[in-house]
N, C-alpha and C positions, 0 to 999 in steps of 0.2 A: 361841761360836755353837753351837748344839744342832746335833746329827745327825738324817734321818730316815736308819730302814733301808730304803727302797724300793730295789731292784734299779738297777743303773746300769753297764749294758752295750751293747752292741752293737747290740739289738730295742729297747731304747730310743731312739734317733734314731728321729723319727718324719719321713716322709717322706708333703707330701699332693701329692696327686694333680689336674691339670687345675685347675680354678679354687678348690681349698676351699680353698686357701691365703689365696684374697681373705676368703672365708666365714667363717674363721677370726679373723681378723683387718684386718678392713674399714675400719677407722681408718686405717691404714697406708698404704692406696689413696685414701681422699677424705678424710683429715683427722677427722672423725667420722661419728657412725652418727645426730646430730641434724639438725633441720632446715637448717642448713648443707649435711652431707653427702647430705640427700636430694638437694636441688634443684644438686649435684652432679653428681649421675649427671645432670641435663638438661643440663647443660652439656655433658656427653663428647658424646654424641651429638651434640648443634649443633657440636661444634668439630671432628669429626670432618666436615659438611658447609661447614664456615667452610675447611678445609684446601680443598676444589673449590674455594672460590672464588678462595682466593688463589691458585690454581693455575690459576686463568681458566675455571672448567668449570661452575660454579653462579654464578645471577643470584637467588634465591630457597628462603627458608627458612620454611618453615608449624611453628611448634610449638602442638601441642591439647591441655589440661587437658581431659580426655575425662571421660562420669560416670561418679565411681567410684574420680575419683583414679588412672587411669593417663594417659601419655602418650604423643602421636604426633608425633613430628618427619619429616616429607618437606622434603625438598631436590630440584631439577633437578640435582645434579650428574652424574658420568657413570655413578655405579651400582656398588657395589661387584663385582669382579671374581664371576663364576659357575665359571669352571672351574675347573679342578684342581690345585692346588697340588703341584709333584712332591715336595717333600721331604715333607709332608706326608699326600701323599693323600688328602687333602678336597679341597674346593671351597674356593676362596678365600677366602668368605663366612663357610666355615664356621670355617676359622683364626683370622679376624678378630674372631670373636665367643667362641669357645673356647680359644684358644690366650695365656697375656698374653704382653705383649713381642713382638705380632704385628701388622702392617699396612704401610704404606707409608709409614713414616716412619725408615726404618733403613738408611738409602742403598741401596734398594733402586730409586731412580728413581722412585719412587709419589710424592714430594711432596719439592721443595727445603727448604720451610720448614715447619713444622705450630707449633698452641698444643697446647692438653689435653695429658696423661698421659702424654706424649710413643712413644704408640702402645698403652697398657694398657687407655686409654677404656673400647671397645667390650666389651671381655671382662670388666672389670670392674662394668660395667652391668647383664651378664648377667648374670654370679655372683651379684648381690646384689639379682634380681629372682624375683617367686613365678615369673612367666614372661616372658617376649622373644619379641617374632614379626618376622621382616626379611622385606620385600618388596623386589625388587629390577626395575625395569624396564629392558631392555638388550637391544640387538641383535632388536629386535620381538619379544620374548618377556619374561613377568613367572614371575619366580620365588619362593616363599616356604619360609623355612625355621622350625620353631621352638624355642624351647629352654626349659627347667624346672627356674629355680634352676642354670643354666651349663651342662648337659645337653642335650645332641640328642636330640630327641623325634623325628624320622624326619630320610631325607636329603632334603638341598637337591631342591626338584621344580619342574617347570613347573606352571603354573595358568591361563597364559593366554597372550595376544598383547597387544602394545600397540604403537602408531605408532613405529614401525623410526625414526622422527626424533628421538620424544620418548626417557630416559633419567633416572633416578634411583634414589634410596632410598627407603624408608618404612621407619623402625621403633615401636613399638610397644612400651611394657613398664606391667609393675606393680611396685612396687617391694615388696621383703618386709619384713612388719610384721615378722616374728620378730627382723629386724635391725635395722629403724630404730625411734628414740623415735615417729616418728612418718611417716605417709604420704600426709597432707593435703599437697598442695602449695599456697604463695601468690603468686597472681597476681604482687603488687607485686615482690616476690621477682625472680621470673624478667622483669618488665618492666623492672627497672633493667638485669640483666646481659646482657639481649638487647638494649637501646638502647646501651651500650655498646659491645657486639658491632660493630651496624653502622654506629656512629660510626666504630669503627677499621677497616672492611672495605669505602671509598666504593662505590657502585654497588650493595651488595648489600640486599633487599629482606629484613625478617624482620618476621613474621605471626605474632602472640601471641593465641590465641584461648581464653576461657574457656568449655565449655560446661556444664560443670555447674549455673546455674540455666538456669531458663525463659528468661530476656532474655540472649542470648547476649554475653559483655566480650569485644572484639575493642582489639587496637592496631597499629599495622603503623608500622616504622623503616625509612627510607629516605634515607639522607642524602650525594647527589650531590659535596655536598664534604668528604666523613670527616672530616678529625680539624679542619678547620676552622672546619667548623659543632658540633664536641664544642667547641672555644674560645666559640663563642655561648653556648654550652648553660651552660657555667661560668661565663660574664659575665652571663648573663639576670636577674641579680640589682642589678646593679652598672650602673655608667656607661663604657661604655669610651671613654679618652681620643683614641682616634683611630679611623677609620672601617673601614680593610683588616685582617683578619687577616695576621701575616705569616706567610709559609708558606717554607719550606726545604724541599727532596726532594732522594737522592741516593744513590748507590751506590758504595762506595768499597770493596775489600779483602773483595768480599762481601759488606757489612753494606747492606741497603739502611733507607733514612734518611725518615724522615718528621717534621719538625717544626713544629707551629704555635704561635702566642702573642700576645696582644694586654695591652696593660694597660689598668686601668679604676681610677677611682676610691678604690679600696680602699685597704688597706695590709700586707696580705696576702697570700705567695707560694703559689701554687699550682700544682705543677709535678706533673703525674701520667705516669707512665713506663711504655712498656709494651713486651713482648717477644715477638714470635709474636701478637699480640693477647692475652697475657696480662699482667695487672697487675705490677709490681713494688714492693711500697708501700715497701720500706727502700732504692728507687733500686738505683745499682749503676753501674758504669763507662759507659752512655750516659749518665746524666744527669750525672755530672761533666764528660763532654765537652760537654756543652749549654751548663751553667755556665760552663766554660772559655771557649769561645768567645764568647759573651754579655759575659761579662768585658772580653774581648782588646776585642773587635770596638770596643764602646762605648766604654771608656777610647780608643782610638787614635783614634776619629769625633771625641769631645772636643777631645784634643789639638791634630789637624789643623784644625779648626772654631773654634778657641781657646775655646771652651766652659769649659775648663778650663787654667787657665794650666802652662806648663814646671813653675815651681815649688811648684805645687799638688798634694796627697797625691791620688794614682789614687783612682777610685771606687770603692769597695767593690761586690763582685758581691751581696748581699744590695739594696745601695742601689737596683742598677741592674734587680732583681728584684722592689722594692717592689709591689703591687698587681700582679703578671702571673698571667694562666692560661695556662698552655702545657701542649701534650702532646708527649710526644718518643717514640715509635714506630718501634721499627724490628722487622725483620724476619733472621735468623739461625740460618743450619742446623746450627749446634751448639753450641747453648745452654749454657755454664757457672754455677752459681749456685754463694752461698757461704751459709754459717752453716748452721742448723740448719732454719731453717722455707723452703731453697729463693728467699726473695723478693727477692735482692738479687744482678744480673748481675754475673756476673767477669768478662767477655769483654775481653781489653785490646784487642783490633782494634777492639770496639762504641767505646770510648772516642777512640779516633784518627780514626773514620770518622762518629761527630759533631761532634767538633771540629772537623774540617777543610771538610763540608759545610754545618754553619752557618755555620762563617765564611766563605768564600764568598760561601755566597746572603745572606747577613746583610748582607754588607758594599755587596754592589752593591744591596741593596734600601733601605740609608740612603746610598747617593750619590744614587739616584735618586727619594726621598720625604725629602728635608733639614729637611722642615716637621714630619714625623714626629718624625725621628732628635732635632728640637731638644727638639719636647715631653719625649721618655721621660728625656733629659738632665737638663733641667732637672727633672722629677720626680724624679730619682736626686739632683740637688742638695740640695732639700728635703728628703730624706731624711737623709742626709748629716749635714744639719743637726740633725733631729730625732734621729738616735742619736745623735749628740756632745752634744744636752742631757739625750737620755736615759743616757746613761754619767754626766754630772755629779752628773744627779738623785740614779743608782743608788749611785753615789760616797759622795753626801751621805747618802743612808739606810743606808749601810750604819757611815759614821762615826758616825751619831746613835746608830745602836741600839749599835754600840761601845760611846761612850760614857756612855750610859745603861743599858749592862748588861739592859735589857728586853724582853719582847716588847710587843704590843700593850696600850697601856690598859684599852682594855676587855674583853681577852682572860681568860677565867673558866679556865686552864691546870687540867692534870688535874695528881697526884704521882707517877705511874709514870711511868716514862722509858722505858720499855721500847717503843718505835714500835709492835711486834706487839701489843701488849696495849690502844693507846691509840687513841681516835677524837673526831674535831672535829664541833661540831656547828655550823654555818654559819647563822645565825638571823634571821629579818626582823623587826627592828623591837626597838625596847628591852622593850618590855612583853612580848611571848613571848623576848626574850632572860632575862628576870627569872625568870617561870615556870622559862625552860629552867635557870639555874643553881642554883635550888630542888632541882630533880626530880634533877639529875644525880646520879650515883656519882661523888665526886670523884677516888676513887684513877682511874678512867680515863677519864673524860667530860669533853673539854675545851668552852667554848662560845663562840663569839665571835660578837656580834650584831653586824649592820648597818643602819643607817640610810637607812632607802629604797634607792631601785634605782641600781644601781651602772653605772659608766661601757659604753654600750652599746663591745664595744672592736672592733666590725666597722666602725665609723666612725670609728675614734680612730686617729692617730698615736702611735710607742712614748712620747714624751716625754710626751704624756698620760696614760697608762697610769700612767708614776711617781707623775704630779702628784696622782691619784684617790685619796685617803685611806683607802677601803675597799679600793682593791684593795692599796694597799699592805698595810696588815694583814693582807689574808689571804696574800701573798706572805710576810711575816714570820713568821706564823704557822707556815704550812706548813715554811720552812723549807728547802724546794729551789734558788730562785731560778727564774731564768725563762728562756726562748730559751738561748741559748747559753752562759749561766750554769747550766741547770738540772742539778742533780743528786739522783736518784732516792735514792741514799743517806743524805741529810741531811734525809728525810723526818720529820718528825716523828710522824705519825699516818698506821694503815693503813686509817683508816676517814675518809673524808672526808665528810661526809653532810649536803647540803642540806634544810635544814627550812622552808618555807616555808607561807605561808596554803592551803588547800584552794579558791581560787577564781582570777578571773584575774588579777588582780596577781601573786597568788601564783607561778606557772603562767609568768610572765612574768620574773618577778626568781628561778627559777630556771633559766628560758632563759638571761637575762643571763650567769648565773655560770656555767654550763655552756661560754658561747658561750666566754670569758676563760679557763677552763680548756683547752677545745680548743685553740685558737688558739696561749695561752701554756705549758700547761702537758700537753700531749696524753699522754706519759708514764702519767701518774698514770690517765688514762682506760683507756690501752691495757694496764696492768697491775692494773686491777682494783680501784682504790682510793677511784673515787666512786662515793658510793649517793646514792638520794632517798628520804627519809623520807616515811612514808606515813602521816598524819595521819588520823583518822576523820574520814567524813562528819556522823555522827548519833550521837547518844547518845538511850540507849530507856531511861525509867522503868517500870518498874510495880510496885506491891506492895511499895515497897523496896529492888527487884531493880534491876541496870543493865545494859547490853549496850549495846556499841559496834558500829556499823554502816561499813565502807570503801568500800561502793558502794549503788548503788540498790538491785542487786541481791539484797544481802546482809539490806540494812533489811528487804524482803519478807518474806526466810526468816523474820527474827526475827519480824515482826507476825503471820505464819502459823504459827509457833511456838506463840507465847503465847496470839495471840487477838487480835485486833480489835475495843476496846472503849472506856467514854470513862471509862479506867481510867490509858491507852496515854498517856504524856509524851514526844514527840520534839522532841529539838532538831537543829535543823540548825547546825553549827561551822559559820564563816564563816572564823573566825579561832582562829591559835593561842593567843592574849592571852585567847581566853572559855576555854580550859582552864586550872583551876588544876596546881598543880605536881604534884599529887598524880595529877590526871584525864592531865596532859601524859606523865608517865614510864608510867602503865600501859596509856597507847595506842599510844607515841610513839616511848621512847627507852630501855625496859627489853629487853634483849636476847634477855628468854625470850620476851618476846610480841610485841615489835612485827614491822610487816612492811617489810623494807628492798628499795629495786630499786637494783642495780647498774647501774651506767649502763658499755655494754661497745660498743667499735670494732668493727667487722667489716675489717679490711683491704683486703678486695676490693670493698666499698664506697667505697672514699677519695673518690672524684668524686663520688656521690650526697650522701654525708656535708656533703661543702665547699659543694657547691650549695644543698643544705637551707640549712645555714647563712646564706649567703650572701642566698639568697630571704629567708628569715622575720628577716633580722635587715639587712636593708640598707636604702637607701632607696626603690628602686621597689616601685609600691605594685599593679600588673598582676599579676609571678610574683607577689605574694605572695597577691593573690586566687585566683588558677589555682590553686597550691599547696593552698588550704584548701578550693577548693572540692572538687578530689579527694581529698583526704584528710577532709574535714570526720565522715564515717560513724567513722570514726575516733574522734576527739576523745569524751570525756565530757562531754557538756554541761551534767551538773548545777553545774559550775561556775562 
């Protein structure tokens, strides 16, 4: 290892001062400095007014996309503290917003439970804003302070009066471009994680307003039965088997317990966990206690019900989890996490104090609705059934391909072994599979086409999954295996990359494979491994000359380019089959020019994620209108 000679003493320990530490290193506080981390910093603030509520002191939350790209969050709650901090000597307000590791969440009696940054929020906000301004109304007087880049620009002052009844916050910031990729905020953005919000906050009212154009985008969450009506909101796609939500609530050892769950038609578990109102996507000891007791509760209903005979093998907890949405919510004043990225609860009390209040409220809610408790039984039966054909299926394919030492027939395999070096190219239809295995680089371009549109598997039982000829292939292909077989390590390809038609079949049969990947193979999505190939729109003649076009947009430039003449030859690709081998690799699949999109998870999405799903690939046909018709400005429609 080489030496530098730079000094290395004493004055080298750098020591920063008040918030530059966030300023310095701002990752380290909201994860990054990209559009994630912008629409972050809204979050502190809201959950800093989410903390009143749980605390019984706020009924309502207004957040404003103001012009210009800053934001206003007001709350009713009681107003962050005005006087004077003794250890401190500021004002309350002013610690709050300058000081990190400051507020009312460090056993100081200011709030049993909180979510966000577990007290850094508000100061981190400020750090990594051009400015911050708090309005405070309290004790029939409004006070405002402001700050620049984490800086007290004057002290805390009065500025007026307000009704000695009324009480709250208002803050106000701009967030600093020097720091963030970017400072546009998006509406959709911030509507998903505020409907969230007050999904798991029943009673509490939040107001999402956009004003930045002329026609002012307003939305407002209010949902009287929290995490009950968040069970709707996951089913709105689906059919659910029975009519009640069922609900559990409960306080055990401190942990106070919130759990809801219904099953629907599906075949898919959807279990989203959460803590202080904050997500936990890798679960964590509440949700095995949820599990647990689910388990317990149903096998023993069985049993006693003779549903299932003495000498009959227990239900398996996945069986008896078939098609369920459930949220499990609880609420914990001193939150343990484990691993590296914080998302997964260590609390062993959380786990003892779900178990024991599902079962429970679990157990007297199936004495008391038998007609229920029978249905979800016998759907865990069927189930049952359909993984025991599915293990035979997976049995059998794994013998054949033993035996036959092969992968897929029609698998075009690259000769580098090497996974880092090698990428699959997922193909619709034989005739652009033909093209595709022309054009490739064989040493590391593997191809394997598909025949038509493959098993929709949001409607499919596992033992279907097996039976589906293309998806086995690409299961063999891959190399991983799947659900509880999968292993990330026996990857074969780090590039997994859907190539489909540029219109809507197309568009549609890479929905499919996407849906089969999430569902069975999420891994591969949450580590970075599928792309979707980006085929040209348009090919431009003139003179000779050729130019490929990938949006409407793009064709323009070029026709304003060259000229606009009846010189000008455009064609419109419809399909990958009218590219020959030669046109397919220099648009498509050459790795100096083509253009790939990564298809990447957001973890704090997990519910919006499944619902999408769930709407656009299920059988009701209502959300899926609702769905496109808000999103429709979205879509490309040249397709």
């Amino acid at each position: 290892m080489s030496q530098n000679n730079q000094e290395y003493g004493a004055d080298q320990i750098q020591i920063l001062e008040g918030l530059e530490a966030v300023r310095k290193r701002p990752g380290m506080y909201i994860g990054s400095t990209s559009e994630r981390g912008l629409h972050h910093l809204v979050y502190e603030i809201v959950d800093n007014a989410v903390d009143e509520a749980l605390a019984g002191f706020c009924k309502h939350i207004q957040v404003t996309i103001n012009p210009g790209n800053t934001i206003t969050v007001v709350d009713d709650g009681r107003g962050i503290p005005t006087g004077i901090n003794k250890k401190a000597g500021i004002p309350a307000v002013e610690v709050v917003f300058t000081i990190l590791h400051a507020g009312g969440k460090f056993g100081g009696g200011g709030y049993k439970v909180s979510g966000g940054l577990h007290g850094v929020g508000a100061s981190v906000v400020n750090a990594l804003s051009n400015w911050l301004e708090v309005e405070i109304c309290r004790d029939g007087k409004i006070y405002r302070q402001r700050y620049e880049r984490g800086k007290t620009m004057y002290p805390l002052k009065e500025v007026g009066t307000c009704d000695p009844e009324k009480t709250g916050t208002k803050v106000t910031f701009e967030p600093d471009g020097s720091i963030f990729e970017t400072t546009i905020f998006d509406f959709n953005t911030l509507k998903v994680r505020l409907r969230e919000t007050a999904f798991l906050t029943k009673g509490l009212k939040i107001t999402l307003r956009d004003e930045r154009e002329e026609e002012v985008n307003e939305r407002e969450f209010y949902y009287e039965g929290g995490i009950k009506e968040f069970v709707n909101y996951l089913n709105r796609g689906k059919e659910p088997l029975y009519d009640d939500v069922i609900y559990c609530e409960g306080e055990k050892d401190g942990v106070y317990v919130e759990v809801a769950f219904q099953h629907n038609d599906a075949y898919n578990e959807n279990c989203l966990s959460f803590v202080n109102n904050i997500i936990t996507p890798e679960g964590g000891t509440h949700l095995a206690g949820f599990r647990a007791a689910v388990t317990k509760v149903f096998n023993s209903y069985a049993r006693n019900n003779k549903i299932i005979k003495e000498k009959d093998d227990a239900l398996d907890g996945e069986d008896i989890r078939e098609g369920i949405a459930a949220i499990i919510s609880i609420k914990i004043e001193e939150p343990q996490f484990e691993g590296q990225t914080k998302q997964k609860l260590g609390n062993s009390e959380a786990r003892g104090a779900v178990d024991s209040i599902v079962t429970e409220k679990l157990t007297y809610f199936l004495e008391q609705n038998p007609t229920v408790a029978k249905i979800i039984c016998e759907k865990s039966l069927r189930s049952k059934k359909a993984r025991e054909a599915a293990r035979k299926a997976r049995e059998a394919s794994r013998k054949g391909a033993l035996e036959v030492g092969s992968l897929p027939g029609k698998l075009a395999d690259c000769s580098d072994k090497n996974p880092e070096n090698c990428e699959i190219f997922i193909v619709e239809g034989d005739s652009a599979g033909g093209s595709a295995k022309k054009a490739r680089n064989r040493a590391t371009q593997a191809i394997l086409p598909l025949r038509g549109k493959i098993l929709n598997v949001e409607k499919a039982q596992i033992n279907r999954i097996y039976d589906n000829a293309e998806i086995r292939s690409m299961i063999t292909a891959f190399g991983t295996g799947i659900q509880d077989d999968f292993d990330i390590e026996k990857l074969r390809y780090h590039k997994i990359i859907i190539m489909t038609d540029a219109d809507v079949d197309g568009a549609h049969i890479a929905t499919l494979m996407l849906t089969f990947l999430y569902r069975f193979m999420p891994e591969l999505i949450r580590q970075g491994y599928v792309y979707l190939a980006t085929p040209p729109l348009y090919k431009i003649e003139k003179n000779r000359k050729e130019w490929y076009a990938y949006s409407d947009e793009e064709l323009n430039n070029i026709m304003l380019e060259i000229g606009r003449d009846g010189n000008n030859k455009v064609q419109r690709y419809k399909g990958l089959g009218e590219m020959d081998a030669e046109q397919l690799w220099e648009t498509t699949m050459d790795p100096e020019k083509r253009i790939l999109k990564r298809v990447m998870i957001d973890s704090e999405d997990a519910a919006e994620i499944d619902a999408t799903f769930s709407v656009l690939m299920g059988d009701k046909v209502e959300p899926r209108r609702e769905f496109i018709e808000e999103n429709a400005r979205f879509a490309d429609l040249d397709i």
